[in-house]
N, C-alpha and C positions, 0 to 999 in steps of 0.2 A: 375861589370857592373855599365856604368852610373845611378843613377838615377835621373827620372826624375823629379821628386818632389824642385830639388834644383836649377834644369831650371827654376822654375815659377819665371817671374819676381813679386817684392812686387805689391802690387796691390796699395800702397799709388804712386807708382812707374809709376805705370802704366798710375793711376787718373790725375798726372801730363802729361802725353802726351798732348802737343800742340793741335793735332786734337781729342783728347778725352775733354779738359778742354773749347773746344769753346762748342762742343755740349752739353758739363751739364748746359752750360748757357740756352740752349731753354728745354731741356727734364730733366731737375733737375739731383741731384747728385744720388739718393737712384735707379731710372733706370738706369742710366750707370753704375754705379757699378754693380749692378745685372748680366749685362752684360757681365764683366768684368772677374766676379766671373765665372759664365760657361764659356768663354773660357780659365779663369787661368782650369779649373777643364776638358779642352781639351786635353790642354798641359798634363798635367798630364799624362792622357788617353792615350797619344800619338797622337792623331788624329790629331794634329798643331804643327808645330814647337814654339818654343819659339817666334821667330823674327817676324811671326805670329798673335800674340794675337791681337795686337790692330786693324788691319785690321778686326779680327772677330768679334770682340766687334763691332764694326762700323758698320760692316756686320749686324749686328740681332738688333741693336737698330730698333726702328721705324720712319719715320721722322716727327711723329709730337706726344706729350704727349698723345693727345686720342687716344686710339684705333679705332675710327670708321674710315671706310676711305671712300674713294670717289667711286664714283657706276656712269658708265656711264649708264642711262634707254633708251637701244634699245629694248627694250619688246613689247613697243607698247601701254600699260597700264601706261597713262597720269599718274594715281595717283596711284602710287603703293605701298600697306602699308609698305612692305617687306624694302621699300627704303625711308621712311619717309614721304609719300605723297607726297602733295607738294612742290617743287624746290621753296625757296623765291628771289623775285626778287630783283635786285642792292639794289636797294634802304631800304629794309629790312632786308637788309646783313649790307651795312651800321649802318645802325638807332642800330643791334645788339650789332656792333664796338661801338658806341658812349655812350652805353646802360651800354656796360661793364666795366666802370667804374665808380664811383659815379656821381650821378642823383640826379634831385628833383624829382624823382617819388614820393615821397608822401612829398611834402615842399612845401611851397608860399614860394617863393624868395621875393615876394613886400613883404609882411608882415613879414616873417620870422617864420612865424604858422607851426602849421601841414594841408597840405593840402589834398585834395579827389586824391587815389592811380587811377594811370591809369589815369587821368581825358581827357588826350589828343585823347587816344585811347575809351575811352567810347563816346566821345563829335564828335567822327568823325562816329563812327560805329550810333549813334541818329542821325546825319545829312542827312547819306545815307540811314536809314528809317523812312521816319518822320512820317510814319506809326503807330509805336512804341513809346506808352506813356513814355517807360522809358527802359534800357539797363542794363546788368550786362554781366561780362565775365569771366569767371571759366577757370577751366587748360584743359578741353577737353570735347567732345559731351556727354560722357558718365555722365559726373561729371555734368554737366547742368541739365541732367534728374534725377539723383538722388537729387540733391539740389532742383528742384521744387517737387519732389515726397517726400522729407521729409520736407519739409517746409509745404505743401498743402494737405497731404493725410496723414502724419503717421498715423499708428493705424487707418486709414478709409479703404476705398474703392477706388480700382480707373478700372472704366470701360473701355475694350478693344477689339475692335475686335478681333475673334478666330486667324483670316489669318493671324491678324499682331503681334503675338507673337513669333519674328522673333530670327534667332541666326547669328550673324556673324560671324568675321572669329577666329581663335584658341580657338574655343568653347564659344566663347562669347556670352552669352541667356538672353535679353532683363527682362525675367518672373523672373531673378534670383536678376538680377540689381535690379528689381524694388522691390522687396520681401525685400533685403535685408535693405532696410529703415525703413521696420516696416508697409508697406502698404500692403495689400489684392491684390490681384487682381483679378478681374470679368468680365470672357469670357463674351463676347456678339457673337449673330450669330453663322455660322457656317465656316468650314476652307476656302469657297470659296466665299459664300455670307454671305453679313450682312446689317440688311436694319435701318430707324432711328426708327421704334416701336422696333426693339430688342433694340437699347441705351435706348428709353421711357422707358419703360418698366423696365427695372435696374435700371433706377436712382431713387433717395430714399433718404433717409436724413443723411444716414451713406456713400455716394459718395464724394471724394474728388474732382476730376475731372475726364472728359471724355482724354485717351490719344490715339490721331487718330497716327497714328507710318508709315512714309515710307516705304513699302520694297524698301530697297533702292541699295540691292544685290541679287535682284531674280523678277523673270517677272511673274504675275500669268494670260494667259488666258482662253478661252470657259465661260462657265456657271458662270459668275463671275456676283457681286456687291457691290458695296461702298458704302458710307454715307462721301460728301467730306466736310467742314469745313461748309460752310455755311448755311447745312442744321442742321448740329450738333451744331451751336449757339442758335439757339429755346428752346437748353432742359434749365433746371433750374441751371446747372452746370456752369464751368469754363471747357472752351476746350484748353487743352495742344498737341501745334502739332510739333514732331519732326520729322524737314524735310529733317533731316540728311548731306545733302550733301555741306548747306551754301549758295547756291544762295542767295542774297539778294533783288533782283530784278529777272522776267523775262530773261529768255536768248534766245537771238532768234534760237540759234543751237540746244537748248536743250528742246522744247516747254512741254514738258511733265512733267520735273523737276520741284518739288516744289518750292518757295520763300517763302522769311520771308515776302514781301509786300503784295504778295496775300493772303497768308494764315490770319495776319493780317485782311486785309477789308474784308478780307469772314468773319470775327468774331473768330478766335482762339485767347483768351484771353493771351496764353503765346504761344514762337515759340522757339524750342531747335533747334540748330546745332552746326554746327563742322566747325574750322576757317581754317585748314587743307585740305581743300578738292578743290570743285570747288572757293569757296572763293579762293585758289593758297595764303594763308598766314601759319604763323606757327601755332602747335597744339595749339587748343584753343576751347573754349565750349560758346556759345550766348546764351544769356536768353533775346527777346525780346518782348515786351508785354503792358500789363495792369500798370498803374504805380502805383497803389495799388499793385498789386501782385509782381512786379517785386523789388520794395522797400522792402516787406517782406522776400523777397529771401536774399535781400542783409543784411540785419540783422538777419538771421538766425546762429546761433553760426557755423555751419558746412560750409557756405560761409567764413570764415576766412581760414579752411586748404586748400578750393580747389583754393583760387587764384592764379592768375595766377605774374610770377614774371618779374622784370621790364626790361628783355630781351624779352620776349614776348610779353609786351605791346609794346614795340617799334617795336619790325619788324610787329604787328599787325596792328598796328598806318600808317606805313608807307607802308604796303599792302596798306591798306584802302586810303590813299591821295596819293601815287605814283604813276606813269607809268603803264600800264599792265603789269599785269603779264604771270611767266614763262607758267603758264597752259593756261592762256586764249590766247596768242600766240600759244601756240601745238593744241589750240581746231580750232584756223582761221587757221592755216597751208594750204598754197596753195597746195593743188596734184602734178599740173602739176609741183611746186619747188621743194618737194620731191621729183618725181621721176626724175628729173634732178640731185639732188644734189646724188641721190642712183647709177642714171649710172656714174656720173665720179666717185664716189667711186671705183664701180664696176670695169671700166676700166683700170683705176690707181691697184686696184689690179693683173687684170689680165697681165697687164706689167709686174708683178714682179712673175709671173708665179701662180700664188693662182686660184683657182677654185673658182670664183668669179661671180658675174649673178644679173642681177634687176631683182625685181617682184612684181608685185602687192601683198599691204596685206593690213588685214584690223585691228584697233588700235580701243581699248577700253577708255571708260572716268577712270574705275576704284576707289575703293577706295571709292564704298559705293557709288555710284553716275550715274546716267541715264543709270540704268541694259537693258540690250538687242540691246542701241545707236551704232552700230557700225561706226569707223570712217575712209573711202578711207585713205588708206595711203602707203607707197610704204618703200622696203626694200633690202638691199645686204643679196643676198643668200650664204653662204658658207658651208663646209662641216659640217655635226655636229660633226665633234671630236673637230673643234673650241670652241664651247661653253665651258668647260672645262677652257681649257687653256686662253680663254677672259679673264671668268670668275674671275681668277686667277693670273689676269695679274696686270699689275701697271701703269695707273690706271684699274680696274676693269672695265668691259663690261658686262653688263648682256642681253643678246639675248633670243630670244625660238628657242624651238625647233620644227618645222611642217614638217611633210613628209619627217622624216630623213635628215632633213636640219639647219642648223643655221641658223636663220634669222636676221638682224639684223635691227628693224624698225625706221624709222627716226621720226617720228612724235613727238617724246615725248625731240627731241634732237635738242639743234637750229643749226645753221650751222656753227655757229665759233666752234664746236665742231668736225667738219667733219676732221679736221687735226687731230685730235687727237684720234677719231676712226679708221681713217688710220693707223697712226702709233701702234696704241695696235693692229691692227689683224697683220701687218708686223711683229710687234714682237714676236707675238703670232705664227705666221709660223715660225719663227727663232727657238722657242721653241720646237716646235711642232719637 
């Protein structure tokens, strides 16, 4: 009997292929080889013919070094953790390109010194609140609060209403973050009211600060009360207010949503967010404030590991002075556009024979931001065995599912994308 062991072509043999030796140039040699190696180890098996292999090596590479891949958001949930938040706009995509490879991030070119790291992105994010004696930027919302909680309260106290010792999402628990600094923390109130003689009343000379905390993924009504920022300036403390979702100003769509400007002139000495959210820039943490406090932050030994690096200053920078962004476009979205651009989807599907349909739906802000805001928005209905196979498709589609139905919501998706939703459900019935 043949065997097949002396069919494997050499794999030095193989490295040499024309169309194998273009692709080690974008995804390096130690992955295609890998490659290379399980389909020599097919052949073998018998599963391939010899004449075979290099189509299958080809086959299973991937077409780009990273693993992540592209996720079209028809969910309806503008910010969606699952998918990295917020989509960065051109311009932030660029500034990342220009980013990535050497920079004066931290260089004076006039002088040839060492210069202040980020300074373009700290000096833009001071301008749009001038609110804000002084700025710092960490690598996420999370890392903000911990860095004013270990700067301003280790080993103290730090007071909090009951209701707002809040958990998000994969078990993430606000009491655990904050504990873990080395601070206390001391309920005030009770889980649905808290008035400002419960903060009186706590604060003491072992208080760090007062930390007023958004629910910022959960709606509490009936029998409710609060103590908002500017009544909680009075006591003898420093009030720390994380507003979680980044506004930095007012939004007129979103009137309920916190800002760093209001909270600010209401008297919150420090303001934590998250640069990821409705801000629509990449992961990133604000500490805006008191410029005594905010300077201490920034000399804190524990402000060295959490900075941020100088890919995210730039698309943050360039959030911050560019064009709108991808979210705040999904948040103005006309109705009456979507639901035009969802029936000629619709239609165009049903040409091609797909159980296809427009329908009203309604589209979340998501992502830790304006909980209960629902937003008109319009959708292609299709079967729900679709979701699956979208999901799964190249590029990837992610829909819900309601009423036994795939839905696929336009709001979160601009319309040069509408070709290209087309084509992944068409292919996705080819599949199917």
């Amino acid at each position: 009997m043949l065997d097949r062991r002396r069919q494997v072509p050499r794999t030095d043999a193989v490295l040499a292929d024309s169309r194998l030796a273009a692709v080690t140039e974008r995804l390096g040699r130690d992955l295609v080889k890998s490659a290379v190696v399980d389909a020599q180890q097919r052949v073998r098996d018998g599963a391939i013919e010899p004449e075979a292999l290099v189509d299958e090596a080809l086959a299973a590479l991937p077409d780009e070094a990273c693993s992540l891949r592209p996720v079209l958001n028809a969910t309806g949930v503008l910010l969606h953790t699952n998918l990295g938040r917020a989509p960065l706009s051109e311009a932030a995509r660029e500034a990342i390109q220009l980013a990535s490879g050497t920079t004066d991030v931290e260089l004076d070119l006039a002088t040839g010194a060492r210069g202040r790291r980020g300074r373009g992105a700290v000096a833009a994010l001071a301008r749009l609140v001038p609110d804000a004696g002084d700025v710092h930027i960490v690598n996420n919302g999370a890392a903000a609060l911990v860095l004013a909680a270990t700067a301003l309260a280790a080993g103290r106290e730090i007071l909090i209403a009951r209701g707002e010792m809040v958990e998000i999402g994969d078990g993430f628990r606000l009491p655990d973050l904050i504990m873990s600094t080395g601070a206390r923390l001391r309920e005030v109130g009770t889980t649905n009211r808290v008035t400002l003689a419960d903060y009186a009343e706590a604060v003491g000379p072992d208080t760090g600060f007062v930390l007023k905390v958004h629910p910022s993924n959960f709606v509490v009504t009936g029998f409710t009360a609060s103590v908002p920022e500017r009544e909680l300036a009075g006591l003898a403390v420093p009030v720390v207010a994380d507003i979680g979702s980044g506004l930095l100003r007012p939004h007129p769509l979103l009137p309920d949503e916190p800002d760093a400007a209001t909270s600010l002139r209401d008297g919150a000495a420090l303001v934590t967010a998250s640069g990821d959210k409705l801000l629509g820039g990449p992961q990133a943490g604000l500490l805006l404030g008191r410029a005594d406090l905010v300077r201490t932050l920034r000399r804190h030994p524990l402000a060295r590991a959490l900075r941020v690096d100088k890919l995210t200053l730039a698309a943050f920078e360039a959030t911050l002075v560019g064009p709108r962004t991808p979210t705040d476009g999904a948040l103005y979205a006309d109705v009456g556009r979507l639901g035009a651009r969802a029936s000629a989807l619709a239609d165009a599907l049903r040409g091609k024979g797909i159980d296809a349909s427009t329908v009203d739906s309604e589209a979340a802000v998501g992502g830790g931001g304006a909980p209960g805001v629902r937003l008109a928005s319009a959708a292609v209905s299709l079967p729900s065995s679709y979701a699956e196979t979208l999901r799964t498709g190249h590029p990837a589609v992610l829909g819900r599912i309601e009423r036994e139905r795939c839905l696929l919501d336009l709001r979160a998706l601009p319309p040069d994308q509408d070709t290209v939703v087309l084509a992944a459900v068409l292919d996705a019935a080819g599949r199917s």
